[in-house]
C-alpha positions in Angstrom: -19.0 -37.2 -1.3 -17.3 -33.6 -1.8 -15.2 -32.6 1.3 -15.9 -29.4 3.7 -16.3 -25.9 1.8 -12.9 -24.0 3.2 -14.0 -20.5 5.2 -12.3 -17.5 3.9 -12.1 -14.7 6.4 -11.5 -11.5 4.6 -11.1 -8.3 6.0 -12.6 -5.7 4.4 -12.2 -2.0 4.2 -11.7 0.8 1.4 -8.5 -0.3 -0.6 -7.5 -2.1 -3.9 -10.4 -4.7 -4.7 -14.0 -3.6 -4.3 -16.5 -5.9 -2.7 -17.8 -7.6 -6.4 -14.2 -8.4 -7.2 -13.4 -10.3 -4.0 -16.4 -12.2 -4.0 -16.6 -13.4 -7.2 -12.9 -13.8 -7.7 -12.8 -15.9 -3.9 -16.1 -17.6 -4.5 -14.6 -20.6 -5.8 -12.0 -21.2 -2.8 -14.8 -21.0 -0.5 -17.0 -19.5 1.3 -16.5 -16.1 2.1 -16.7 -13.9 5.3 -16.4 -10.3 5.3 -14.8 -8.9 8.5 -15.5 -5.1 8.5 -14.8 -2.6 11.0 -16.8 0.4 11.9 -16.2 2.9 9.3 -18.5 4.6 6.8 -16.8 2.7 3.7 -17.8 -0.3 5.4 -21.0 0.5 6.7 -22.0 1.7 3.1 -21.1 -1.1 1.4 -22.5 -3.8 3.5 -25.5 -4.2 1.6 -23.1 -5.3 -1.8 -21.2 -7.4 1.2 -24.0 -9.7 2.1 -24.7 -10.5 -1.9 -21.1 -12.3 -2.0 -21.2 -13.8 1.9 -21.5 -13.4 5.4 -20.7 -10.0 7.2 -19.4 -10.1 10.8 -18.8 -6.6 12.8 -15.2 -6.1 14.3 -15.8 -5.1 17.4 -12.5 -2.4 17.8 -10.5 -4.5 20.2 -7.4 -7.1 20.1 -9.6 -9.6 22.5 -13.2 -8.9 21.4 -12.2 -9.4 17.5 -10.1 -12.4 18.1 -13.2 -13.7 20.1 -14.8 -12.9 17.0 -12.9 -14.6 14.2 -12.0 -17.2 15.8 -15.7 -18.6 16.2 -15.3 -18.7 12.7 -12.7 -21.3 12.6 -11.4 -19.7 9.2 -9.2 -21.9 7.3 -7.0 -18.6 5.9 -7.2 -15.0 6.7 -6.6 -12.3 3.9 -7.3 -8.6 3.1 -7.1 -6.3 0.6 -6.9 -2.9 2.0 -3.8 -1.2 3.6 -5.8 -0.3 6.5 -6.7 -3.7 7.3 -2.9 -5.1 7.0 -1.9 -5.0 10.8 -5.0 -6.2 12.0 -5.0 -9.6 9.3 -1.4 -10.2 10.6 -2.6 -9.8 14.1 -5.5 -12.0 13.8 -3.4 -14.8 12.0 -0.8 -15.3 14.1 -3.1 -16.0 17.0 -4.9 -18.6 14.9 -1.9 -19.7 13.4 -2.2 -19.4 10.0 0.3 -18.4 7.1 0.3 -14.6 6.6 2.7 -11.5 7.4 3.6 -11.3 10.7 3.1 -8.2 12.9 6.3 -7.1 12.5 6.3 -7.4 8.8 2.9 -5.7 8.6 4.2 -2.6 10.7 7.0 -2.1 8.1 4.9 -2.3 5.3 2.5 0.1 6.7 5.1 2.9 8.0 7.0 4.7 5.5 9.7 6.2 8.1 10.5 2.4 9.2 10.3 0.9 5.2 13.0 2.9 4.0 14.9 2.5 7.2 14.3 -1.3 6.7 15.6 -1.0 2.6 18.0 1.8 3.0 19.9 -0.9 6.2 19.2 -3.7 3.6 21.2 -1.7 0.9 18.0 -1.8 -1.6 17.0 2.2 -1.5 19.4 4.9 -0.8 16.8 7.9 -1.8 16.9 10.5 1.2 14.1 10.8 3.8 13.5 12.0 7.1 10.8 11.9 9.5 8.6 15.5 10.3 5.9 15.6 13.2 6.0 19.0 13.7 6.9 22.4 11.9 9.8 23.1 14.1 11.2 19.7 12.4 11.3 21.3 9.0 14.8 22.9 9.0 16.2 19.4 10.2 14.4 18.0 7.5 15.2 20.2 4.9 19.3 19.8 6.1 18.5 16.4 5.7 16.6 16.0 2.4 17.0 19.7 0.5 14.4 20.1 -2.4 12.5 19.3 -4.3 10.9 17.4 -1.5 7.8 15.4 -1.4 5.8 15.1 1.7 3.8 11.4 2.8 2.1 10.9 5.8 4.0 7.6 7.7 0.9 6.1 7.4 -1.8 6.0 3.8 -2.0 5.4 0.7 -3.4 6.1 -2.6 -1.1 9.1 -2.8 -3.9 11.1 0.0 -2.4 13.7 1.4 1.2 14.0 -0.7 2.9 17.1 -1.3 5.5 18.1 -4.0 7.8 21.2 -2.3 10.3 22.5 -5.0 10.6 25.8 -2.6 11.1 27.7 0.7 8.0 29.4 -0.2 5.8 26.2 -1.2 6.8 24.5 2.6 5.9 27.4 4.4 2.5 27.4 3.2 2.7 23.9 3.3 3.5 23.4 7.3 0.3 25.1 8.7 -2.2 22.8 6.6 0.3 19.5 7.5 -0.6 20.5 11.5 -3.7 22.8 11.2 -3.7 24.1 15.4 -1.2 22.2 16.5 -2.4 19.0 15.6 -0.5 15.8 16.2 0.6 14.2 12.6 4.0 12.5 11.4 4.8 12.7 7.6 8.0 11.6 5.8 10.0 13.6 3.5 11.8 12.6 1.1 13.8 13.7 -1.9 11.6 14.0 -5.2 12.7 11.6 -8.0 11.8 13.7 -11.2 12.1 10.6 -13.9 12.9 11.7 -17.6 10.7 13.5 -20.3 7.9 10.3 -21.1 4.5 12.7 -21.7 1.6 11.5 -21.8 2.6 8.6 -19.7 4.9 8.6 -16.4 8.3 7.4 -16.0 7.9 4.5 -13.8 5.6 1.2 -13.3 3.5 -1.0 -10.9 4.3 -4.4 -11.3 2.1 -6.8 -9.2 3.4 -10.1 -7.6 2.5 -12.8 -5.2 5.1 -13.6 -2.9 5.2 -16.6 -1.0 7.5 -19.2 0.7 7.9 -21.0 -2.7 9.1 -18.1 -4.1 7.8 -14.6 -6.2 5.8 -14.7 -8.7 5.4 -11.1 -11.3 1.6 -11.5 -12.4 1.1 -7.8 -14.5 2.7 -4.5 -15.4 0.5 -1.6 -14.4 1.8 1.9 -16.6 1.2 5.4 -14.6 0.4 8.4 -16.4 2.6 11.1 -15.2 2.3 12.5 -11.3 0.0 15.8 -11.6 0.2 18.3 -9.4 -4.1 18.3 -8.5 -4.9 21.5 -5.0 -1.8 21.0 -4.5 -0.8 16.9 -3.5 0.0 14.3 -6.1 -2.1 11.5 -7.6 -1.3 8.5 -9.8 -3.2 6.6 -12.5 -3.0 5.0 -15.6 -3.0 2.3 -18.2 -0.5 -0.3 -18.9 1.6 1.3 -21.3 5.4 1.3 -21.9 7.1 1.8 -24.9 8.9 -1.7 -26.2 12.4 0.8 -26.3 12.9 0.8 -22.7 12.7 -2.3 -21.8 16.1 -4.5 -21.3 16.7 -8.2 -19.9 17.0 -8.1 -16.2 20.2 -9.2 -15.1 19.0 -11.8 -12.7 16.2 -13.6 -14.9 15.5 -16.8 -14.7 15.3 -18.9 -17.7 12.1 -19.0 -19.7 8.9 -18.8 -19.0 9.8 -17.0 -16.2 11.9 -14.7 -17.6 12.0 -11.2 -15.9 12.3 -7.5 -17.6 13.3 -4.4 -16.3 12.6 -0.6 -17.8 16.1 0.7 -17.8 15.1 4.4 -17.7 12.3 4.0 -15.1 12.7 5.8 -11.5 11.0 4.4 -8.7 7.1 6.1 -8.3 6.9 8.9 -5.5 3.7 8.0 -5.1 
């Protein structure tokens, strides 16, 4: 007699794993259901959805989505799109299972307080400010000088980021940042330029599961270089760094879990 299938409540949205990889790589946990809220993305891919599992509509509010999910009675709650990451943390606290809290899921989703939350922890030290409108900019410029690049607080995927090197490029920047006035907040911060490394960028993506037991480093992901592309910057790549830059990090454990660090890698802007 095999015990009860577990129910896997994923929330679903445009971000890092398309529908096919979720459902087969969860499809052996158990069974799956796709929490999706009303956007396009979602609507669009709904039909690939229902191949992998069920599909349930978020309804838009706190009460009628908790209402929602927790019908369901899913044994863990997970997503794997940045748009989705307040609302998971949300959802799991009520029901009381293990994920990032709110709190925790506001920082990682707002640049202005993640390097407030680093810079206090003594982890990053690279200069930012907030902007949320144009009058902000010589405040911010005081504060960050240039070369500059500009993030909205909330995104990612490098949308919407802007290299500024000069007076010139921000004031031609600032009108298409709030197009009539419109209501937007950004953070700038000082633009890490790396070394010479063509084809490939400077820097790397390493990918890790953290949990109570500890961190776990699962992949290297290489970059090529940042490109300037209508004017914002994008990031891509294959794995790719040459065996010369890498050293021993100082805090490695022993074997097999034995850590690495590039020692002429600066952090990604993107």
């Amino acid at each position: 007699m095999t015990g009860r299938r577990r129910t896997l409540a994923v929330l679903y949205d445009d971000g890092a794993a398309s529908a096919g990889e979720i459902g087969v790589g969860l499809a052996d946990l158990g069974d799956v259901v796709f929490l999706v809220p009303p956007t396009g993305h979602a609507e669009r891919l709904r039909p690939v959805l229902e191949d992998f599992g069920a599909v349930v509509a978020l309804t838009g509010t706190a009460e009628g989505d908790l209402a929602r999910v927790r019908d369901l009675a899913p044994d863990a709650v997970v997503t794997y799109s940045e748009r989705m990451v307040r609302k998971t943390a949300e959802l799991a606290e009520a029901l009381g299972l293990p994920s990032h809290t709110p709190e925790v899921a506001a920082t990682l989703t707002d640049k202005i307080r993640q390097r407030r939350v680093l810079r206090d922890a003594g982890v990053d030290k690279v200069r930012s400010h907030p902007l949320r409108s144009p009058d902000g900019w010589p405040e911010v410029y005081d504060a960050v000088g240039l070369p500059a690049i500009v993030k909205p607080v909330r995104g990612g995927g490098s949308r919407d980021t802007y290299a500024v090197t000069t007076a010139a490029e921000a004031a031609e920047l600032l009108p298409r940042l709030f197009p009539d006035g419109t209501e937007a907040a950004y953070t700038v911060e000082e633009l890490l330029e790396g070394v010479p490394s063509a084809p490939y960028g400077d820097y790397v993506s390493v990918e890790s599961v953290c949990t109570p037991r500890g961190v776990r480093h699962l992949a290297v992901t290489g970059k090529f270089r940042c490109s300037r592309r209508s004017g914002s910057w994008a990031v891509s790549g294959p794995r790719t760094c040459r065996p010369t830059c890498w050293r021993r990090s100082p805090t490695s454990p022993p074997a097999p879990w034995r850590r690495w660090e590039c020692a002429t890698a600066s952090p990604t802007p993107s």
